[in-house]
N, C-alpha and C positions, 0 to 999 in steps of 0.2 A: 504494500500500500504506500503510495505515495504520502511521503512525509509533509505537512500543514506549516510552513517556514510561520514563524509567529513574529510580528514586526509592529511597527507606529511607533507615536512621537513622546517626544519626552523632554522638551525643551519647557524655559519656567512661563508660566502664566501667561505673562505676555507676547508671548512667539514661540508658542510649544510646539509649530513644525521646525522653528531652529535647528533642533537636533533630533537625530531619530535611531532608531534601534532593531535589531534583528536576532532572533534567537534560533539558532541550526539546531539541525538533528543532536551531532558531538554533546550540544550542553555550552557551547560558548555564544558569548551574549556579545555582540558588537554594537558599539556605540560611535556616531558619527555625525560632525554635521557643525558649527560654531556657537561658541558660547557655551552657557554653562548648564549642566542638565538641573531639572526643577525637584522641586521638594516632589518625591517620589512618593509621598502618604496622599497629595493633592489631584495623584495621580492614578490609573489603574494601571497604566505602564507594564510591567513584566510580573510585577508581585505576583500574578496569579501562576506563574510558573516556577516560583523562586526556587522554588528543591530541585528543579532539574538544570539548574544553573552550574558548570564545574567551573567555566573561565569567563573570565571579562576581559574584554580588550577596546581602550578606549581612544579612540582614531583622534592624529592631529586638527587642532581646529578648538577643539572642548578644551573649556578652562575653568568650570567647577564641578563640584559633583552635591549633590543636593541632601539637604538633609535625611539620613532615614534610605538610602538609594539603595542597599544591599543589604537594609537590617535584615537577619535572620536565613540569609541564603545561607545553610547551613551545609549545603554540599560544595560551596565555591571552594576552589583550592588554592589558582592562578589568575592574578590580576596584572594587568600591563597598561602603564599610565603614559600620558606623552608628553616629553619637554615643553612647556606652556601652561600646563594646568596649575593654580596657584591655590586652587581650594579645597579641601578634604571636611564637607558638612559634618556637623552633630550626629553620631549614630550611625553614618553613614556604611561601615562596616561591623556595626555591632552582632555579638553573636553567629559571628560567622564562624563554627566551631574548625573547620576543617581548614582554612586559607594557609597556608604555609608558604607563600611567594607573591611576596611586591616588592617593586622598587617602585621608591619613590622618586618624583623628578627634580633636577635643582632648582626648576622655575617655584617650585609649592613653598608658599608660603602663611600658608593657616591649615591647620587640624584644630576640627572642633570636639565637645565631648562628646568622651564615650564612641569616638570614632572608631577605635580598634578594641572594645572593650570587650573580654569573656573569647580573643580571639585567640583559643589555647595551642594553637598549633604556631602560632607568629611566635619566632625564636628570636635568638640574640644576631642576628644577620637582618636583622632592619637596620637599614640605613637614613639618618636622617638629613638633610641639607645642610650643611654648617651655615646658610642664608635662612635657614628655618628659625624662627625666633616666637611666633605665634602661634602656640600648641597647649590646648586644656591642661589644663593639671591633672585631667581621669581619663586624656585621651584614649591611653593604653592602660587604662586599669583594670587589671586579671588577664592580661595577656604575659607570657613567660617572657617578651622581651625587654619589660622594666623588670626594672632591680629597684631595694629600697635600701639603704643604708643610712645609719642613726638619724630616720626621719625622711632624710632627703629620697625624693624618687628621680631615677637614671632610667631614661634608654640608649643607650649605645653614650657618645660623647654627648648628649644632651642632661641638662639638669630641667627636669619639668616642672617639679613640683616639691612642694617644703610641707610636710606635715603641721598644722596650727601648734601642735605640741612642743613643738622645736623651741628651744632656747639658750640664751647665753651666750657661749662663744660655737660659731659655727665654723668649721674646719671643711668645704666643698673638695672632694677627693680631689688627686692625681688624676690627669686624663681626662677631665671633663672640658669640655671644648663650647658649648655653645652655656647660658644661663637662658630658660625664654622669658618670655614676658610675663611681668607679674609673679614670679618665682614666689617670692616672701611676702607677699601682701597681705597673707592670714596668720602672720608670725608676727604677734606684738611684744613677744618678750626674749625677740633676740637681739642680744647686746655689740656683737660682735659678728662680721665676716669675713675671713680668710678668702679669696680668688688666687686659686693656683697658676703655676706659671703657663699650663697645656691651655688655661681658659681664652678663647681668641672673638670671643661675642659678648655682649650684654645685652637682654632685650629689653626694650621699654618697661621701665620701673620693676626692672627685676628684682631690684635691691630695696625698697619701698618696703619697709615691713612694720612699721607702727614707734613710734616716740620712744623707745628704751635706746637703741643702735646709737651708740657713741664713736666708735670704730670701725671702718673700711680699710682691709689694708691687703692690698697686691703683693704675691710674689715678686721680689728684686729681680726675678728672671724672667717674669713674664715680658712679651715682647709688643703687647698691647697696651695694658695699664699700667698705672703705678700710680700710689698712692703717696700722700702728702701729707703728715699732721692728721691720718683720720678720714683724710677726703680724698675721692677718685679721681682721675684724670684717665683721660687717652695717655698713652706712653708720652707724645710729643709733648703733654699739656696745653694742646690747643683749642680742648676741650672739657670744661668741669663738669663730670658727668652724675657727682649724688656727694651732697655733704650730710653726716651724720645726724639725725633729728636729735637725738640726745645732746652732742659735744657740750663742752661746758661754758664753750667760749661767749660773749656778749656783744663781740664786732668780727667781722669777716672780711676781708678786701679780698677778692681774687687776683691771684697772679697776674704776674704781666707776661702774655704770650698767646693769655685762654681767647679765644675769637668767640666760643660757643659754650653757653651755660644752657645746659640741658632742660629738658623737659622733666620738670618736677623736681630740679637740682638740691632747693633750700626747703623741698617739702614739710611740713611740719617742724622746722627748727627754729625749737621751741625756747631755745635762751640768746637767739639772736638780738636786739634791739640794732645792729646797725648792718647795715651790707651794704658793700664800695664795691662797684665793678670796673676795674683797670679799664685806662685807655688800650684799646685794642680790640675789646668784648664787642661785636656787630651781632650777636643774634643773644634773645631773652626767650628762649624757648618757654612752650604750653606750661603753665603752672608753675615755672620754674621758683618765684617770689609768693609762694600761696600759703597758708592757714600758720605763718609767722604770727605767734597770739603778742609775742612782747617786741613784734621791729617797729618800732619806730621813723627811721631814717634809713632810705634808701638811696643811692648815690649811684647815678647811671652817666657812661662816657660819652664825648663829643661822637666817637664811632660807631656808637649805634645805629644799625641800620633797621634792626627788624622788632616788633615785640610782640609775641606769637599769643593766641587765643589764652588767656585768664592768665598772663603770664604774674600779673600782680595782681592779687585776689584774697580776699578773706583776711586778711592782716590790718584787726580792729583797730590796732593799736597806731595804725601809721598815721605820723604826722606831717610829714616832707618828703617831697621828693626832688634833690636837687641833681642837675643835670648843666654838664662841661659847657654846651652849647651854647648857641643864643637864642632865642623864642624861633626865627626862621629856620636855623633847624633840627630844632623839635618840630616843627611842622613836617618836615620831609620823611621823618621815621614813618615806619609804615608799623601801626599798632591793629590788630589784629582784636575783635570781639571778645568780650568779656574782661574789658580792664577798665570799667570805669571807675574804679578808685584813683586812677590816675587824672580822672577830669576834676574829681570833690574835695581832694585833698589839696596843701598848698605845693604848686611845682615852681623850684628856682632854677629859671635860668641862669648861670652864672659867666657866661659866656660875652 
């Protein structure tokens, strides 16, 4: 008897013939066509065949995959992704008890949760991007390719996730290479973190873990960072990228050399009252000046060019903010939404 090819689309909501789909005799499932596939629960798409699914293979062109797309294909084994794709949705492989082969590609850059959860056959040979920085903290939880050691969860050179348990001095093994985003955000009582010398990433507020953190301190050999007094830098120090919410200190000037004060740099530092940003500092990244409860006075340079969304924010306390320049250019900075304590408060030009 002639075999029934099973096919249709699978593109999201708004252009679901964007991409389309074919399911063979074998059990391999081909997907093809631009753009990203759609949240597969919105969809009736392939679900209705899912157990007889063994391979996926997802053709150039496709660059997400949708929440939910593969939960529970419990027969899938082999999955094949194509350089381009940047997104790996919520669940998207959940419970696929049999998968034992992906590679993932270097363009991906997001896994959401519970993406690879309960996938017991996915071993220590997943490979993550070292450009991977955006990955759940449950991405892989119950899957045998994370490891957890005292707290901290590992897939291969990634560090994902920090147990809220965690505290005091944190010691990040040997060999870990990437930190992703948001590592420590549910750790408010660690005091301390060590970044080994193999660490060659930090992702967005990976380091962010709640008002005790007095301490940042790099490997001397790492060939990225290094630290200063407590506080991070890129190795060159062209960039200050997280001062301690605890430190004890009550004034701060940054270095001369830093061009770039990170995104959420002085977060929560909490016995600041004053911050000098060196001539040289041109970017006030997102948040960077935010929920300061005792600054007072903040002190920004003639070279400032840019000050990114809320970069100063929530710092009840501020009374001044004076600036190298002259009124004209303060006007040419280019200030970015959600900083209007910069309009309420008093701004000196001193220029």
């Amino acid at each position: 008897m002639e075999y029934d090819m099973r096919s249709g689309f699978c593109g999201p909501e708004e252009n679901t013939e964007s991409v389309s789909w074919t399911l063979d005799e074998s059990g391999k499932l081909t997907i093809t066509g631009e753009g990203p596939i759609g949240v597969v629960a919105d969809l009736e798409g392939w679900k209705a065949f899912d157990q007889e699914i063994l391979t996926v293979e997802i053709c150039d062109g496709v660059t997400a995959i949708g929440d939910g797309a593969f939960r529970r294909c419990k027969e899938l084994k082999e999955v094949y992704l194509p350089e381009g794709l940047v997104s790996i949705g919520d669940e998207s492989f959940y419970y696929c008890l049999k998968l034992d082969k992906i590679v993932l590609p270097s363009t991906l850059n997001h896994i959401g949760q519970w993406a690879f959860r309960a996938c017991r056959r996915l071993l220590n040979d997943v490979h993550l991007p070292e450009t991977l920085t955006d990955i759940a903290n449950d991405a892989f939880e119950k899957a045998p390719c994370s490891s957890k050691f005292a707290g901290l969860t590992y897939v291969g050179g990634h560090l994902i996730a920090a147990d809220m348990s965690v505290k005091d001095n944190i010691d990040i093994r040997e060999g870990t290479v990437v930190i992703t985003d948001g590592t420590f955000n549910d750790c408010p009582d660690v005091t301390s973190i060590t970044i080994p010398a193999s660490v060659e990433r930090i992702g967005t507020d990976a380091l962010l873990c709640g008002r005790k953190l007095f301490n940042l301190r790099a490997a001397t050999d790492n060939e990225r960072f290094r630290s200063v007094k407590g506080v991070l830098f890129n190795k060159d120090m062209t960039a200050l990228i997280a001062y301690p919410a605890a430190a004890g200190a009550d004034a701060y000037c940054v270095p001369d050399g830093v061009e770039t004060v990170c995104e959420h740099a002085f977060f929560y530092a909490k016995n600041l009252k004053t911050i000098c940003l060196s001539e040289g500092v041109k970017t006030l990244g997102a948040g960077a000046v935010s929920n300061c409860e005792k600054l007072v006075e903040l002190r920004l340079p003639k070279s400032l060019e840019t000050i990114e969304a809320e970069a100063v924010a929530d710092c009840d306390a501020l009374e001044t903010v004076r600036y190298a320049g002259s009124e004209a250019d303060w006007n040419a900075v280019s200030v970015a939404d959600g900083n209007d304590l910069l309009e309420v408060i008093e701004l000196v030009c001193e220029g």
